[in-house]
C-alpha positions as CSV (number, residue, x, y, z in Angstrom):
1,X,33.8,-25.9,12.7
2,X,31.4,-23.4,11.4
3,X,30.9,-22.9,7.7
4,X,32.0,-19.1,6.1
5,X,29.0,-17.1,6.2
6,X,28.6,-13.5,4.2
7,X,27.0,-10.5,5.9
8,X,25.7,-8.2,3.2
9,X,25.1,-5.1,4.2
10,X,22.9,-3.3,1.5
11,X,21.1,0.3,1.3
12,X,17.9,-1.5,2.4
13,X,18.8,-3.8,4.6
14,X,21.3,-6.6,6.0
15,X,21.1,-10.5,4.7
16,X,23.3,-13.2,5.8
17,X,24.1,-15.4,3.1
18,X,25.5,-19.3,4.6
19,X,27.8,-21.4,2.7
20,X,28.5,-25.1,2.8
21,X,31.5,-26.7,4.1
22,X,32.5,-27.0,0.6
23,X,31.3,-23.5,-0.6
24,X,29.6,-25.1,-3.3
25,X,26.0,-24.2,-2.2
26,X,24.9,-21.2,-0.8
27,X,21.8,-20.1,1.2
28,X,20.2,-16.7,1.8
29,X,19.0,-15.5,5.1
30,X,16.9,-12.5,5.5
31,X,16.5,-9.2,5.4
32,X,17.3,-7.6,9.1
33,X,16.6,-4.1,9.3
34,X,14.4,-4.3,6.0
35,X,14.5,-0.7,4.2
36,X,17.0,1.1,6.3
37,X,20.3,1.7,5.2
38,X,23.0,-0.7,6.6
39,X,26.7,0.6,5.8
40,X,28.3,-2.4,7.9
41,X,28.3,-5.8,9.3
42,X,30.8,-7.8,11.5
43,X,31.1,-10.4,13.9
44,X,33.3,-10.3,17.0
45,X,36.6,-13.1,16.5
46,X,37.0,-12.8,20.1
47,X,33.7,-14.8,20.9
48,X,32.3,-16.1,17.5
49,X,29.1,-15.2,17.9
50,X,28.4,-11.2,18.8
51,X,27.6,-9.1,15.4
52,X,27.7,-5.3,15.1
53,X,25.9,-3.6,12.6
54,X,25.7,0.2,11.3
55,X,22.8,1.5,10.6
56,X,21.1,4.5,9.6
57,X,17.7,4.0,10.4
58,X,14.1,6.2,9.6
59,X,13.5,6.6,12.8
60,X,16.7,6.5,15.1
61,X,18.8,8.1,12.6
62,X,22.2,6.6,12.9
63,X,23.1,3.7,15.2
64,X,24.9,0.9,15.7
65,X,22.7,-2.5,16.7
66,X,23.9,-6.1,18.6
67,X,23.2,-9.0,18.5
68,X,24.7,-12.5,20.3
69,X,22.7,-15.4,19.0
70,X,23.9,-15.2,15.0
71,X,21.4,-12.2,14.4
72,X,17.6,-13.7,15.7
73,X,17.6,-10.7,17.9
74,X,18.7,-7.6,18.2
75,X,19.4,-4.7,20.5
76,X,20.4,-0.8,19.8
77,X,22.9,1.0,21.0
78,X,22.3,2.8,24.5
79,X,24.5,5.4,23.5
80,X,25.2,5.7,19.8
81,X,27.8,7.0,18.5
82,X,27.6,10.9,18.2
83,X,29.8,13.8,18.7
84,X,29.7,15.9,21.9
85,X,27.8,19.0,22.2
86,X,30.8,20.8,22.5
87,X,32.3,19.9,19.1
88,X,31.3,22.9,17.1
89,X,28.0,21.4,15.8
90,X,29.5,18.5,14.5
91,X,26.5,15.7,13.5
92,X,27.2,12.1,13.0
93,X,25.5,11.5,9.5
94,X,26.1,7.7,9.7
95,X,28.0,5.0,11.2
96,X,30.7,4.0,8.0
97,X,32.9,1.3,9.9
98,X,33.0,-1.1,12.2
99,X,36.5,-2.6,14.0
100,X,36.8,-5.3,16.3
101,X,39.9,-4.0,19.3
102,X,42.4,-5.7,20.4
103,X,42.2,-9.8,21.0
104,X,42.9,-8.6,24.8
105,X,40.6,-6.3,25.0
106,X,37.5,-7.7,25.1
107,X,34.5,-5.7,24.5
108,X,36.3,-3.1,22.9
109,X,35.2,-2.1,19.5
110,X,36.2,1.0,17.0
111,X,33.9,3.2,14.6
112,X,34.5,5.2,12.0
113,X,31.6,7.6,10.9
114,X,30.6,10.2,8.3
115,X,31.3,13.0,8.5
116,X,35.1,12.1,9.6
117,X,34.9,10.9,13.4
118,X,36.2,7.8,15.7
119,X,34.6,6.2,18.5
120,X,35.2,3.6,20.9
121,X,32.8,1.3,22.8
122,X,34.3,-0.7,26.2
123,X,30.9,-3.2,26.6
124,X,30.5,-4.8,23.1
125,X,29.0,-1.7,20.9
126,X,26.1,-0.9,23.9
127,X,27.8,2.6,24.7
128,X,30.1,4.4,22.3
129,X,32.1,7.4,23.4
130,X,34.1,9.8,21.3
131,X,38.0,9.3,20.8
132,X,38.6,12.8,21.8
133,X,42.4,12.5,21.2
134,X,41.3,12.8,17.3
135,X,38.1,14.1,17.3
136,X,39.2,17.2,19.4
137,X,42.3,17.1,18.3
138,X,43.8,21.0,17.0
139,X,44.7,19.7,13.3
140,X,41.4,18.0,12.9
141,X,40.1,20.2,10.9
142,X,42.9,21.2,8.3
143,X,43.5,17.4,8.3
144,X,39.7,16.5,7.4
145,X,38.6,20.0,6.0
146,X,35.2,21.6,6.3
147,X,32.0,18.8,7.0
148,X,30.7,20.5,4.2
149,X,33.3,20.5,1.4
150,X,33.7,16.8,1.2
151,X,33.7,13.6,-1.1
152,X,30.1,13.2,-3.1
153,X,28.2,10.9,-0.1
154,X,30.0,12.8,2.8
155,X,33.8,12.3,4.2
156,X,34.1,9.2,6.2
157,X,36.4,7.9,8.7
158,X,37.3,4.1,7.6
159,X,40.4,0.9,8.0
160,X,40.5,1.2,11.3
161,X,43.6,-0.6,12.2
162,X,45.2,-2.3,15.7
163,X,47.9,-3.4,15.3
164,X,48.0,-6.9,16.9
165,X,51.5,-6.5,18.8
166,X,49.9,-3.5,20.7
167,X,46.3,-2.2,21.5
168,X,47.6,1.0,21.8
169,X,49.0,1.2,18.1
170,X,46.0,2.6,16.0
171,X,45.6,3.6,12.5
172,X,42.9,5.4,10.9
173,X,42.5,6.5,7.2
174,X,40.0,8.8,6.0
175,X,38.3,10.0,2.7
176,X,39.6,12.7,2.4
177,X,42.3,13.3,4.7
178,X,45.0,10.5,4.6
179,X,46.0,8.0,6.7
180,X,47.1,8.6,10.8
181,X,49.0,6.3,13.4
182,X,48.4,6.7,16.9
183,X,50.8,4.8,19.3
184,X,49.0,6.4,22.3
185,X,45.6,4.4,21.9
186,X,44.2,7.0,20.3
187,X,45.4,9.6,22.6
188,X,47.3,11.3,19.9
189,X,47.8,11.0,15.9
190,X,50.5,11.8,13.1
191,X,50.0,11.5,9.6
192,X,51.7,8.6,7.6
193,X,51.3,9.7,3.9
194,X,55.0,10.0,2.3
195,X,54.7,8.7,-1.3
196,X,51.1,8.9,-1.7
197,X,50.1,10.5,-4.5
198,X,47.1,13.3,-4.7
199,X,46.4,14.3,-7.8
200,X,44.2,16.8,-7.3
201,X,46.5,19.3,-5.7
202,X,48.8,21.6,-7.0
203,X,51.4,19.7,-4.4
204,X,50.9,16.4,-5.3
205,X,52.7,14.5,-2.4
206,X,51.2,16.7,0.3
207,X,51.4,15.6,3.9
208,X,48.0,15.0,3.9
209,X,44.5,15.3,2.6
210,X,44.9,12.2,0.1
211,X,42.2,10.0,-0.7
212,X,42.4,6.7,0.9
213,X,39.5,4.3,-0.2
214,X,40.4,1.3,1.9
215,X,43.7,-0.1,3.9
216,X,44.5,-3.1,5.2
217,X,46.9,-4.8,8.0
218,X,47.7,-8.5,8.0
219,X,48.1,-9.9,11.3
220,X,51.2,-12.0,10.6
221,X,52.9,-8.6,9.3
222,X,51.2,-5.9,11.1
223,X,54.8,-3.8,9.9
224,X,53.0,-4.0,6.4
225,X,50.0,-1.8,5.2
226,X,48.3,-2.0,1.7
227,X,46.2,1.0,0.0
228,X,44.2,1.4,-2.4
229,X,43.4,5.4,-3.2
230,X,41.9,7.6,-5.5
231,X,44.8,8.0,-6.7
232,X,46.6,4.7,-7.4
233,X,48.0,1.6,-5.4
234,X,50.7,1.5,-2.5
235,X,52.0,-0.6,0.2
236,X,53.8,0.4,3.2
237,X,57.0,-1.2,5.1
238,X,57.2,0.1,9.0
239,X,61.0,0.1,8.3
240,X,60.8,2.8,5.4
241,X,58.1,4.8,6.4
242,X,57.0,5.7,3.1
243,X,54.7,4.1,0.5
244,X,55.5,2.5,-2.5
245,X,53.6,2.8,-5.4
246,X,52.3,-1.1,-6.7
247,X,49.9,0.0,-9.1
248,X,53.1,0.9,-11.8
249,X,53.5,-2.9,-11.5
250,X,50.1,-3.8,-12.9
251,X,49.6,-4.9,-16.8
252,X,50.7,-1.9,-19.2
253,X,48.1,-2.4,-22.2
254,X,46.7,0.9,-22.3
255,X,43.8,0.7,-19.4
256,X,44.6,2.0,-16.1
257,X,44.1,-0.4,-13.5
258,X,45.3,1.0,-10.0
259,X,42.0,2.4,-9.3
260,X,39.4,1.1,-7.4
261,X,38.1,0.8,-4.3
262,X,38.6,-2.4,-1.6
263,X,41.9,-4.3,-1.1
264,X,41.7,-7.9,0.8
265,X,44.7,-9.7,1.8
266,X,44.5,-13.7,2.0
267,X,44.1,-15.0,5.3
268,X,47.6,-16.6,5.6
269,X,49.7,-15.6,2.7
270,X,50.7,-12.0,3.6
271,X,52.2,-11.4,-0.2
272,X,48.9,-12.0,-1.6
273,X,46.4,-9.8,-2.0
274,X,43.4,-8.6,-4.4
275,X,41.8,-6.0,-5.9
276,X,39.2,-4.9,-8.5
277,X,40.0,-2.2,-11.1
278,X,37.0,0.6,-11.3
279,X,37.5,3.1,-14.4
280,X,40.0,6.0,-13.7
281,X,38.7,8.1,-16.9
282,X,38.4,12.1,-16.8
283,X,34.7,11.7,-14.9
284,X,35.2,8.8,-12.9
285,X,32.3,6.8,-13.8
286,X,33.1,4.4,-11.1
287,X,32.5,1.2,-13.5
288,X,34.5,-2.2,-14.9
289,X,36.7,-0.4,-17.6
290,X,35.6,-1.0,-20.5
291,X,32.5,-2.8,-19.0
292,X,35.0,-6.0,-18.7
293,X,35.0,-6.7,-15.2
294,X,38.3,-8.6,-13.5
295,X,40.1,-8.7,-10.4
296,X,43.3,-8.3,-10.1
297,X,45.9,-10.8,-7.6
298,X,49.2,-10.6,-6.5
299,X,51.5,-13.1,-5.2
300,X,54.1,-10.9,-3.9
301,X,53.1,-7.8,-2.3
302,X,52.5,-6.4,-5.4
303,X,55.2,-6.5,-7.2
304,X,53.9,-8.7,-10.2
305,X,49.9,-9.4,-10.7
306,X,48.0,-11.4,-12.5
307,X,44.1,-10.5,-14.3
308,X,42.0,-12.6,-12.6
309,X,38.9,-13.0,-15.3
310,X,37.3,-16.7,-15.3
311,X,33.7,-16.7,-15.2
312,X,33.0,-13.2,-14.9
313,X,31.2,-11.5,-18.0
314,X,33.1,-10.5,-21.0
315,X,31.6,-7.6,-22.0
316,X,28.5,-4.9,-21.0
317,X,29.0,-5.6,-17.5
318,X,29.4,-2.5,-15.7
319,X,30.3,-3.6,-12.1
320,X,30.7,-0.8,-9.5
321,X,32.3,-2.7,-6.1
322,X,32.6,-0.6,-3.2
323,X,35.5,0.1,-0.4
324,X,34.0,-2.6,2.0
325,X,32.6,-4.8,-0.9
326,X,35.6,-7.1,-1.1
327,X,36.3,-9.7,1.6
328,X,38.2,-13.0,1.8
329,X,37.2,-16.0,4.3
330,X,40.0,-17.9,6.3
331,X,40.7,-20.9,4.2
332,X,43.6,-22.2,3.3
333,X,43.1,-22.1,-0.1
334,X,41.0,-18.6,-0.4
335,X,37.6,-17.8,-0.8
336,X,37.1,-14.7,-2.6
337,X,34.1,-12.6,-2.7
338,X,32.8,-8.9,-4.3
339,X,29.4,-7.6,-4.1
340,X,28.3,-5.2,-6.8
341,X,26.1,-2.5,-6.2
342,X,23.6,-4.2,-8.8
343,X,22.8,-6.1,-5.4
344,X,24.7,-9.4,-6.8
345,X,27.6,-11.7,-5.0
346,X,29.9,-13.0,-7.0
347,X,32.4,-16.0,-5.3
348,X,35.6,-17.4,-6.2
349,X,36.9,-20.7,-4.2
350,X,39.7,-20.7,-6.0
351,X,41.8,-17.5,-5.1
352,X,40.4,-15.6,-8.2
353,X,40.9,-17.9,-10.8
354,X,37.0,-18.7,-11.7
355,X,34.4,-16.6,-10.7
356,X,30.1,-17.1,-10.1
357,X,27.4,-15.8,-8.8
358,X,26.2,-16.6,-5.8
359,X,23.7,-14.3,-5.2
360,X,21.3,-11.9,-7.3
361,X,18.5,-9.2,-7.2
362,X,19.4,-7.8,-3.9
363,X,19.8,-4.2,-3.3
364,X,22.7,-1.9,-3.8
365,X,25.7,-3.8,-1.4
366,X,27.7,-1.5,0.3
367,X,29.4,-3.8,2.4
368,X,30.3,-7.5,2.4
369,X,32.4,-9.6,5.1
370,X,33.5,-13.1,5.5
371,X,32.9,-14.7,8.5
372,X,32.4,-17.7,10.3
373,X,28.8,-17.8,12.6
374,X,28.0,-20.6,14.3
């Protein structure tokens, strides 16, 4: 059986860093794509060995490249994903996300982009084509607002969800915008954002145009969804429809910790799930609070969790970790792993107990994933 590998995906490039069976040594493999931007990497479950990545490149802008023998070649999109002429003037700024579809659907793959778009490709990532059923669809734009009048690096399209009982049940979240369901493959969209807070309207608990950083679906309870937002911590139970805020559960000793970016969600424990805190003061540095980095883990959905803090620095370390800079690998007893945008991976093999790093001087990580390559 293969050994978990980490695709980092950095500003400047994409490196593949290989673990032992053990995950006790670690090996770096690298860079692909050496000074373009790569926003992010993943390999296809259904085969093992095809990889997508998302890149924005110097010279072909953005675009989405393949590879099938563990990344020792590479091959671009024929037809990238990019809005049609017919959308108003609407550019593709970059390629944000990358989904694999359905375990029956073979070939099929999902992509979110900047500014807030979704596209599907039928032949592995070669040819993308719009999902008109949200892209043209006539909320669109009062769900998303103006390209222009968006978060500081552009409004992106991200979590793209399928639900593993049914190819045709899609979710979609965006920044800013909210989170959407389609039951129609795509065809059509409804937004699913009771309870959600957003702060900064005058209506806080609008219908939508909250500020989802990152969702996440476990396939042994695809009826469950977990969120971390701008504004706070929630999970959602298909059977209530709403979502419940988890972040009031967190310690109460004076630091606000429901705000972050990226939520993971252990490979066979559906109850337990992780997060790292990012400072929630007035100007949102986007930093450890307090320059005392942790992670915090729950063991039951959220309800109770515990500050995860072994190994990592005590003090002056200002860690910012990004939406699609937290993953977990498939073992039974967890691997859990952040990258900072310092360009260093950090690694726990004991589901967040004790911490090191794995990895240093790389650039700014925007994206890291556990997987298995062969």
């Amino acid at each position: 059986m293969a050994a978990t590998a980490l695709l980092i995906a950095t500003r400047k490039g994409l490196w593949i860093l290989r673990g032992n069976a053990a995950r006790t040594d670690w090996r770096l493999e690298g860079p692909h794509f050496l000074g373009n931007v790569i926003h992010h990497a993943r390999l296809d479950p259904r085969d093992g060995r095809t990889m997508l990545v998302a890149a924005r490149t110097g010279h072909l802008g953005p675009t989405v490249f393949r590879s099938t023998d563990a990344g020792a070649s590479w091959q671009e999109a024929v037809t990238p994903p990019a809005f049609p002429k017919a959308a108003g003037g609407r550019v593709v700024e970059h390629v944000f996300w990358l989904t694999p579809g359905h375990a029956s659907e073979p070939g099929t793959w999902y992509a979110g982009t900047s500014p807030q778009g979704l596209f599907v490709s039928r032949d592995g990532g070669l040819n993308w084509a719009s999902v008109e059923g949200f892209n043209a669809h006539p909320d669109r734009r009062a769900w998303c607002g103006d390209d222009k009048d968006q978060t500081p690096d552009g409004g992106k399209l991200h979590s793209v969800l399928v639900d593993p009982r049914d190819p045709a049940h899609l979710f979609v979240s965006m920044s800013s915008g909210g989170t959407f369901e389609s039951r129609a493959g795509g065809a059509d969209w409804t937004p699913i954002n009771q309870g959600v807070r957003a702060e900064f309207y005058p209506d806080p608990y609008p219908v939508f145009g909250q500020d989802p950083h990152c969702v996440r679906m476990h396939p042994a309870r695809p009826s469950r969804l977990y969120q971390q937002n701008h504004c706070g911590l929630f999970r959602r139970d298909e059977a209530d429809g709403g979502w419940v805020d988890i972040g009031a559960n967190l310690p109460q000793d004076g630091v606000r910790r429901d705000i972050g970016f990226g939520i993971v969600i252990h490979a066979h424990q559906p109850d337990t799930i992780w997060t790292i805190p990012m400072d929630a003061g007035s100007v949102w540095p986007r930093v450890s609070p307090e320059g005392k980095p942790c992670v915090m883990r729950s063991r039951d959905g959220g309800d109770s969790w515990q500050m995860c803090r072994g190994g990592l620095p005590g003090e002056q370390a200002w860690f910012t970790v990004l939406r699609q800079a937290l993953t977990v690998d498939g073992e039974s007893t967890a691997g859990v792993y952040f990258g900072t945008t310092g360009g260093e991976v950090w690694a726990s093999t004991d589901e967040g107990d004790n911490w090191r790093c794995i990895a240093r001087h790389l650039p700014e990580i925007y994206a890291l994933e556990a997987e298995r390559l062969a």
